[in-house]
C-alpha positions in Angstrom: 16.1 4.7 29.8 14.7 1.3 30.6 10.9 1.6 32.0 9.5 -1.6 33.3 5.9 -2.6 34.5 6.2 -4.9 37.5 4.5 -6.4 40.8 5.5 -6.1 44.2 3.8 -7.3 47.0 1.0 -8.1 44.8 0.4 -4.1 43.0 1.3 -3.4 39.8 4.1 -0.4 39.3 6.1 1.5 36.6 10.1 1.7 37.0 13.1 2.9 35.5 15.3 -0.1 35.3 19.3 0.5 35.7 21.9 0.0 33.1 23.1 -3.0 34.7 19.8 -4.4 34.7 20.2 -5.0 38.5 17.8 -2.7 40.1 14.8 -0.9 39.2 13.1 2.5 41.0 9.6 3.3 40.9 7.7 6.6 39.4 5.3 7.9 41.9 1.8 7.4 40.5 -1.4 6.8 41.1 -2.5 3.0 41.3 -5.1 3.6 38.7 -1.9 5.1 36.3 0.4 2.2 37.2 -2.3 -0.6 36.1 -2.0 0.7 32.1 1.6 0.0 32.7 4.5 2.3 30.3 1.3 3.0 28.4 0.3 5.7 31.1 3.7 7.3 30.2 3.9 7.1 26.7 0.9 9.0 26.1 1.9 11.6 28.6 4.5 12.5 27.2 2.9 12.5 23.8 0.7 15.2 25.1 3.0 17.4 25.9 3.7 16.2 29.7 6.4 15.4 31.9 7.8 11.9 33.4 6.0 11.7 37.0 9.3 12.2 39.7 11.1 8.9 40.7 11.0 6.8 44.5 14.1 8.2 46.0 15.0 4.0 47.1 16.1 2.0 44.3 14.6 -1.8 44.9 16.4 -5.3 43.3 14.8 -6.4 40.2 15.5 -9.7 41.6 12.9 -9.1 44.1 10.0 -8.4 42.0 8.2 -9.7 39.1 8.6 -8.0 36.0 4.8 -8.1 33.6 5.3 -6.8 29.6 6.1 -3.3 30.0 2.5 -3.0 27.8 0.7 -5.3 30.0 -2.7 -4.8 27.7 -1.4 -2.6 24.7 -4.3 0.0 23.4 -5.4 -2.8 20.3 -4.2 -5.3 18.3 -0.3 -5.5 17.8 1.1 -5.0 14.2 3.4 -7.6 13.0 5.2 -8.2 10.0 6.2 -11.7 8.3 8.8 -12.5 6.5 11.1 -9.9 6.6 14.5 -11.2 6.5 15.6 -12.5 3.6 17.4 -15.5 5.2 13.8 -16.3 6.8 11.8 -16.0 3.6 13.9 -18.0 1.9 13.7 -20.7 4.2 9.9 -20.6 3.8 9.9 -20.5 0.5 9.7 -24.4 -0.2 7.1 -24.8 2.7 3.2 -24.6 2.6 4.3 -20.9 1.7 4.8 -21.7 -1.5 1.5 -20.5 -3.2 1.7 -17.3 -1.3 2.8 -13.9 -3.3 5.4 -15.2 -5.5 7.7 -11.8 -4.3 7.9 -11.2 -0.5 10.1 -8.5 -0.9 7.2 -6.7 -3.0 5.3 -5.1 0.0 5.4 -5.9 3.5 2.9 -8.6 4.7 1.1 -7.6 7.7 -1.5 -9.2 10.2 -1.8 -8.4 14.1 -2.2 -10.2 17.3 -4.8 -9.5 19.8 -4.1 -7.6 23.0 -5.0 -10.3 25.2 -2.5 -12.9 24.1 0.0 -10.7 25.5 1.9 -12.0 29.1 5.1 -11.6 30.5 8.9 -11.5 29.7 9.1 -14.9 32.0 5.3 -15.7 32.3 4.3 -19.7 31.1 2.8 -19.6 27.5 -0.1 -22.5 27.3 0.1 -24.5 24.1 -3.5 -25.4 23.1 -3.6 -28.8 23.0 -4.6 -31.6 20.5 -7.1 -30.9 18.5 -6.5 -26.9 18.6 -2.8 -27.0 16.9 0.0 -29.7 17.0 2.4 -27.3 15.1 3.0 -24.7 17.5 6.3 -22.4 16.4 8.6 -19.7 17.8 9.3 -15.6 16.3 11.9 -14.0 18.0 11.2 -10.3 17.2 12.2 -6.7 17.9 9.0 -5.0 18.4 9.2 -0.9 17.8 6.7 0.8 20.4 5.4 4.2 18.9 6.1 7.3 20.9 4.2 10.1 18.6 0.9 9.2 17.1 0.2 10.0 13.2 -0.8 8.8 9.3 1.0 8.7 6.5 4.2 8.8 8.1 7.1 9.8 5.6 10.2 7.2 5.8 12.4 10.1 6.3 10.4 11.2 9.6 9.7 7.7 10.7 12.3 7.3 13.4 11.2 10.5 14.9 7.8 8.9 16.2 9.4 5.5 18.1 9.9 6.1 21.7 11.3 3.2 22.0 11.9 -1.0 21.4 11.2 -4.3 23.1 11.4 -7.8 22.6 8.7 -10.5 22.0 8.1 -14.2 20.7 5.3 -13.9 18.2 4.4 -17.8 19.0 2.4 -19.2 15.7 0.3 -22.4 15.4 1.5 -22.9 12.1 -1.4 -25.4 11.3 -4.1 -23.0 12.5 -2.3 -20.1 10.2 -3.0 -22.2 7.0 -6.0 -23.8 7.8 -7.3 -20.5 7.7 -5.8 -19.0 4.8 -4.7 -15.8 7.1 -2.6 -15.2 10.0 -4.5 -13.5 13.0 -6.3 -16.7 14.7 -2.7 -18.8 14.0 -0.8 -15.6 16.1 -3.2 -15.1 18.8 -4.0 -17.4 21.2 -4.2 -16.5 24.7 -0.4 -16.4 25.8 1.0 -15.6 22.6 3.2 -13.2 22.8 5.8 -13.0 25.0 7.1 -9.2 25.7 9.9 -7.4 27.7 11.1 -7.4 30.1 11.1 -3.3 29.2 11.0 -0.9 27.0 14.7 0.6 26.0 14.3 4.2 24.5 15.2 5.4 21.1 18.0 7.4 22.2 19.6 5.0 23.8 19.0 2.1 21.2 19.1 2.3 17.7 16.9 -0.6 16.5 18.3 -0.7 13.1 21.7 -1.8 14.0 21.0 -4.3 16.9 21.6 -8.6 17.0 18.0 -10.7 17.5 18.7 -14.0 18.7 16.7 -17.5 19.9 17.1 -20.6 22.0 15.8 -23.5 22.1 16.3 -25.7 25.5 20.1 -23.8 25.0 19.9 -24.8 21.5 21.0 -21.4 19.5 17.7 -21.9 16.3 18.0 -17.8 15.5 20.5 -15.7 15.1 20.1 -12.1 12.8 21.0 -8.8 12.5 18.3 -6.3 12.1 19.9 -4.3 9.1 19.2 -7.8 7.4 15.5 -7.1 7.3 14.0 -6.7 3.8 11.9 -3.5 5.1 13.4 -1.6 7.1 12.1 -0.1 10.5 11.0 3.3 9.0 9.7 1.8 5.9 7.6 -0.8 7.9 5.9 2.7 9.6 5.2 4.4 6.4 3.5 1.4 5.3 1.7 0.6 8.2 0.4 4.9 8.5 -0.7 4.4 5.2 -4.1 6.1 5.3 -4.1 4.7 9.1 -3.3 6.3 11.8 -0.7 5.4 14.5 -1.2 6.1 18.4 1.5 6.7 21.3 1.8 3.2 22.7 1.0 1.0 19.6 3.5 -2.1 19.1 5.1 -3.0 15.9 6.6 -6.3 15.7 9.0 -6.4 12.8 9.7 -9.9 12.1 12.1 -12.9 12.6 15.2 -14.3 11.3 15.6 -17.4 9.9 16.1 -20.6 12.1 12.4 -21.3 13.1 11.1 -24.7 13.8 8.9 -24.6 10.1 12.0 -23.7 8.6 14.2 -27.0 10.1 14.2 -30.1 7.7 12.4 -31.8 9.4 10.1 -29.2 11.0 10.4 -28.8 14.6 7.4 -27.6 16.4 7.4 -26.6 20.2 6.6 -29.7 22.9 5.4 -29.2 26.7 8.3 -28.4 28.8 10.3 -26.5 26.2 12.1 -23.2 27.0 12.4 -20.7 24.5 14.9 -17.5 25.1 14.9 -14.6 22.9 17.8 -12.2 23.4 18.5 -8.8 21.8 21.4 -6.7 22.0 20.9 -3.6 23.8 17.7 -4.8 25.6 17.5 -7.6 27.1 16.8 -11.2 27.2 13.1 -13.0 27.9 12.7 -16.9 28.8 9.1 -18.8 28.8 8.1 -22.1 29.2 5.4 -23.8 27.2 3.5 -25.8 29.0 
């Protein structure tokens, strides 16, 4: 199943989305239920409930505006860097460097605030002079949790995703280091692209799917996600580690090599660039930077 968030004629609404990614039929909720987007369903159904009944009239995708299927996800968004080994060793040699001597030691995480979230084909400001002149692109997988819980056993890991979908966790490389962390680098407002919907877990298995970046039609990233150094249930057991997970968080696990730090010379993001991140089994978004 493919649930979407979207607006039509200026109200937000949840969908089911066809295989075809053609057209898309509404759930029958409330207003109030449709503004927390797939959120309102996710935890739903962790409680115990049932998916609200279906529109009877499918409606063309083409004829609404799709939002990130988590339009304002419950808190910060996990994400994970360098975790494929092609990436991490193109960073190796770059103001990385002096970092931990052995990525492949323990996952590094950080997160991204809430609010830099926008949509699957929404504009994504870059901050201007002064703010960041090094502004970079993540094409990610992002796991969305479907059963909340701590200390998560690899083994059982895959049994609490309910589902995946795609963003671009955009980075202001400069900011990162300046800082000597990652959050304020990863999250300024418009940040991170997401969609354009959510695919479920039994009909996508995020360990054996393709992720894959343009650049103005220029193919920068191209990876398989069973290249990742930790894999998808390890990066939950990690993350549950004496913290507990909740229906609806987001986990973004990473990016392939072929980002514009990782280019000899570096090649950061300029006004007018579009960036397309594609992943087999889900979809495709598209942004602008401007």
């Amino acid at each position: 199943m493919r649930i979407a968030t979207y607006v039509q004629g200026g109200t937000r609404h949840i969908g089911v989305v066809s295989a075809d990614g053609q057209q898309i039929t509404p759930f029958k909720v409330a207003a109030e239920t449709a503004q927390r987007g797939a959120l309102a369903l996710i935890e739903t159904l962790a409680s115990g409930g049932a998916l609200p009944p279906l529109d009877a009239t499918p409606i063309a995708v083409s004829s609404v505006r799709l939002e990130a299927p988590l339009p304002m996800p419950r808190r910060n968004l996990w994400c994970v860097g360098r975790n494929y080994h092609a990436h991490a060793r193109e960073l190796s040699a770059s103001v990385f460097k002096d970092n931990d001597s052995n990525p492949e030691a323990w996952p590094i995480v950080f997160t991204k605030v809430p609010e830099c979230v926008v949509g699957p084909h929404d504009d994504v400001r870059l901050p201007g002079a002064g703010i960041s002149d090094q502004i970079d692109y993540e094409a990610e997988l992002a796991v969305v949790i479907g059963k909340g819980g701590k200390n998560i056993t690899r083994a059982n890991a895959l049994g609490h995703v309910f589902g995946y979908t795609i963003v671009n966790d955009v980075t202001a490389r400069d900011v990162q280091m300046r800082h000597q962390q990652w959050d304020m680098g990863k999250s300024f407002d418009t940040f991170c692209p997401m969609g354009p919907w959510i695919v479920t877990a039994d009909e996508l298995d995020g360990t054996k799917t393709r992720v894959r970046c343009w650049v103005n039609g220029e193919l920068r990233q191209d990876g398989p996600t069973d290249n990742m150094i930790f894999d998808i249930p390890t990066l939950i057991e990690t993350i549950s580690r004496g913290i507990t997970l909740y229906p609806g968080d987001v986990i973004a696990t990473g990016t392939p090599a072929g980002v514009g730090m990782g280019l000899k010379p570096p090649r950061y993001i300029k006004t007018g660039d579009v960036i397309r991140v594609e992943i087999d089994g889900i979809g495709a978004i598209e942004n602008r930077f401007i």
